[in-house]
PLY file of the C-alpha trace (Angstrom):
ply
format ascii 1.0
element vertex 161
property float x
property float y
property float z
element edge 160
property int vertex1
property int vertex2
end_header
-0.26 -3.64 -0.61
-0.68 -2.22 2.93
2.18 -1.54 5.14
1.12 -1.58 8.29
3.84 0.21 11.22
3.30 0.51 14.92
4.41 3.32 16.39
3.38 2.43 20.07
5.59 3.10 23.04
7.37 -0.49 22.98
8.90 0.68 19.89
11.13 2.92 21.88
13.26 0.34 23.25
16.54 -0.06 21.55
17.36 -2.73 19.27
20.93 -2.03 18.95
23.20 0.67 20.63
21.99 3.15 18.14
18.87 2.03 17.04
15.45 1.73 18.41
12.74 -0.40 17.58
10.77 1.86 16.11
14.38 3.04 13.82
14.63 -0.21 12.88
10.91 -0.50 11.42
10.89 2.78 10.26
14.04 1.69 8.07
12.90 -2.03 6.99
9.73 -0.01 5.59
11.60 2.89 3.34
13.67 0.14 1.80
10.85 -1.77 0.88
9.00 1.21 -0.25
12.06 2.24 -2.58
12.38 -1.25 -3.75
8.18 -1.48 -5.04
8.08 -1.79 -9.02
6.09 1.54 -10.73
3.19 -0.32 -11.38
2.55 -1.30 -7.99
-0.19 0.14 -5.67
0.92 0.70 -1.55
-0.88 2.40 1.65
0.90 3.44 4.63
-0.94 2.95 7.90
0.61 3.85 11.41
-0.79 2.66 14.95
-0.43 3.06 18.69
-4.14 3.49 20.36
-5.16 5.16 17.11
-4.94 3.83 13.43
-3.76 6.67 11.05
-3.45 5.92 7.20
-1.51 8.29 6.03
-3.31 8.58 2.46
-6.84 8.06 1.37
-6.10 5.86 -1.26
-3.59 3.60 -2.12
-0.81 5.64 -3.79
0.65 4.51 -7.44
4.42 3.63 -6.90
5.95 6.18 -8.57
9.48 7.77 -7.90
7.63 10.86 -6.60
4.89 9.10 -4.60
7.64 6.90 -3.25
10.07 9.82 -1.80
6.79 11.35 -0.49
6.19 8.22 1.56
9.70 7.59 2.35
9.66 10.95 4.19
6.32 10.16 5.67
7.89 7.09 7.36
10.95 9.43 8.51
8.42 11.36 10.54
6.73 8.86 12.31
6.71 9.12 16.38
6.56 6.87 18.95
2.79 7.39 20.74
1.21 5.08 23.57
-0.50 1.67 23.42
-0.46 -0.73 20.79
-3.89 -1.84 18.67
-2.37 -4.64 16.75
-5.73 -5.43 16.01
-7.48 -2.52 14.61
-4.13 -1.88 12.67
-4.18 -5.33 10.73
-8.51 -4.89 9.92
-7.78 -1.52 8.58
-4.70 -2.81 6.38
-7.17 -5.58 5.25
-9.72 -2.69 4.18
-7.32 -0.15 2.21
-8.53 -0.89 -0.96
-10.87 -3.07 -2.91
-7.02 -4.62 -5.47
-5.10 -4.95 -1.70
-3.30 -8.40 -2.29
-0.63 -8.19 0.93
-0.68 -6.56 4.16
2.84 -6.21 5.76
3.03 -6.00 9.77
5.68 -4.46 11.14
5.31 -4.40 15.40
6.93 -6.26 18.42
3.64 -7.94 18.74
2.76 -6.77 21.41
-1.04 -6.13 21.78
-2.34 -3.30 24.75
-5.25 -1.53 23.62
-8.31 -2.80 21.64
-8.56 -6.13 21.39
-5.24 -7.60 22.67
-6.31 -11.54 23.06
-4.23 -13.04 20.61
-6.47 -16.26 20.16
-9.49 -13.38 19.39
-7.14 -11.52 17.00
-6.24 -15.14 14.94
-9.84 -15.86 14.70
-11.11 -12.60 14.21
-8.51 -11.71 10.82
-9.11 -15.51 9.88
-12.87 -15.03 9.36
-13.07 -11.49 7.88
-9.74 -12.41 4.99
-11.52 -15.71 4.94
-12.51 -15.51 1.19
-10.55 -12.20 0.52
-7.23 -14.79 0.96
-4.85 -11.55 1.60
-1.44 -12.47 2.77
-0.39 -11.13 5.79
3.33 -10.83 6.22
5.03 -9.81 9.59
8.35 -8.57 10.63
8.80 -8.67 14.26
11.01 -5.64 15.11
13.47 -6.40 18.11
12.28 -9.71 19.33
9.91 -13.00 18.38
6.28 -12.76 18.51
4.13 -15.50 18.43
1.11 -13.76 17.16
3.07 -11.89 14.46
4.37 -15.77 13.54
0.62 -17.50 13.58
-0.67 -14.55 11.83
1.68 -14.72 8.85
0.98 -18.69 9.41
-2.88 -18.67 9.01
-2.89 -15.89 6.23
-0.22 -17.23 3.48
2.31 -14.91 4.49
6.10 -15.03 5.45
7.10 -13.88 9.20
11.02 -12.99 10.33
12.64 -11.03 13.09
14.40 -8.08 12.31
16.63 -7.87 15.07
0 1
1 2
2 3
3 4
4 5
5 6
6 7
7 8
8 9
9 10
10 11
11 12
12 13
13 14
14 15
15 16
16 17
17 18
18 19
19 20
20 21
21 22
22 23
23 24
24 25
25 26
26 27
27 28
28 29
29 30
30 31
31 32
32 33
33 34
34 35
35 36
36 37
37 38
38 39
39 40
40 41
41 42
42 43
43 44
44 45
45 46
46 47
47 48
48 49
49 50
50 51
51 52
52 53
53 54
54 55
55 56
56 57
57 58
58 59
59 60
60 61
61 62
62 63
63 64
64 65
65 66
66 67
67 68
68 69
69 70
70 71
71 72
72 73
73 74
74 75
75 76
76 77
77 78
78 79
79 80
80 81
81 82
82 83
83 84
84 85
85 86
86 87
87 88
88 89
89 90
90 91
91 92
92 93
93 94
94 95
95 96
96 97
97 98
98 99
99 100
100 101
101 102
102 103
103 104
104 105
105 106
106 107
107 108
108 109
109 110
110 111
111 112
112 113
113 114
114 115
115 116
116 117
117 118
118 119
119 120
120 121
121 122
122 123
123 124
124 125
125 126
126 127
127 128
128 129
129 130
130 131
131 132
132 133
133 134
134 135
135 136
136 137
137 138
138 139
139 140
140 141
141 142
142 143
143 144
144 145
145 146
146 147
147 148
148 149
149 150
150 151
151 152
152 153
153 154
154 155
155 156
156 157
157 158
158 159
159 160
C-alpha cells in the first residue's frame, strides 16, 4: 500500500486547540503504520508543489522498517501548494503488488492540476484495469473530491476531525 500525506500550507491550520491539520495526519498515519501486519508491503509519499517518496521501494513491514517510517512521518513539514493530483498518480505507481493507496489531505487542490472533475477522470482512466482502492481521510474538514475519489476507486472516505 501507498500512503499518500500532504504536507501543503492548508495543513497548518488547527484542527483542535493543540493540533494542526497537518498533526492530526501526521498521527492518523503512524498509527496505521504501527498497526500493518509483517508481511505487508507500504510506501510513504509526501506532497505540497512537489511529490517526495520517501523510499525507493516499497518497504517490508517490519518492526524496524516500521519505527524508521514512523519517525519519517514525525519529521514531515508543512511546505506551499497542494498537488493532490500528482500525489495520488505517483501513489498509484509505487510498485508493480500496490493494492491500496491511502489519501490523507484537506482536499484542497492549488498547484498542478487542481480541477476536480479532471482529477476524477484522470485517476479513473489510468486505475481503470489496475482496480486499486483509493481510500481518503479528510484531515480537518469534508472534501468532496477526497469523498468521489474513494467513491469511484472502491475505497472508504471519513473525516478526521
Amino acid at each position: 500500500m501507498a500512503f499518500v500525506i500532504d504536507i501543503s500550507s492548508t495543513m497548518e491550520q488547527r484542527v483542535s486547540l493543540t493540533e494542526t491539520r497537518l498533526g492530526r495526519a501526521k498521527r492518523e498515519l503512524a498509527a496505521a503504520i504501527s498497526r500493518l501486519p509483517p508481511d505487508a508491503y507500504f510506501g510513504i509519499i509526501a506532497f505540497d508543489r512537489e511529490v517526495r517518496p520517501h523510499h525507493r521501494a516499497l518497504l517490508q513491514a517490519t518492526p524496524g522498517n516500521k519505527r524508521f517510517a514512523i519517525h519519517t512521518v514525525g519529521g514531515l513539514q508543512n511546505g506551499t501548494g497542494t498537488n493532490v493530483f500528482d500525489g495520488i498518480k505517483t501513489g498509484l505507481m509505487v510498485g508493480d503488488d500496490i493494492e491500496a493507496v491511502y489519501l490523507l489531505s484537506d482536499g484542497e487542490p492549488s498547484v498542478g492540476v487542481t480541477d476536480p472533475r479532471t482529477i476524477l477522470q484522470t485517476v479513473a482512466r489510468e486505475n481503470q484495469f489496475r482496480r486499486i482502492s483509493i481510500n481518503s481521510i479528510a484531515v480537518g474538514r469534508d472534501s468532496p473530491l477526497m469523498r468521489e475519489l474513494a467513491k469511484q476507486n472502491r475505497g472508504s472516505y471519513r473525516i478526521s476531525q
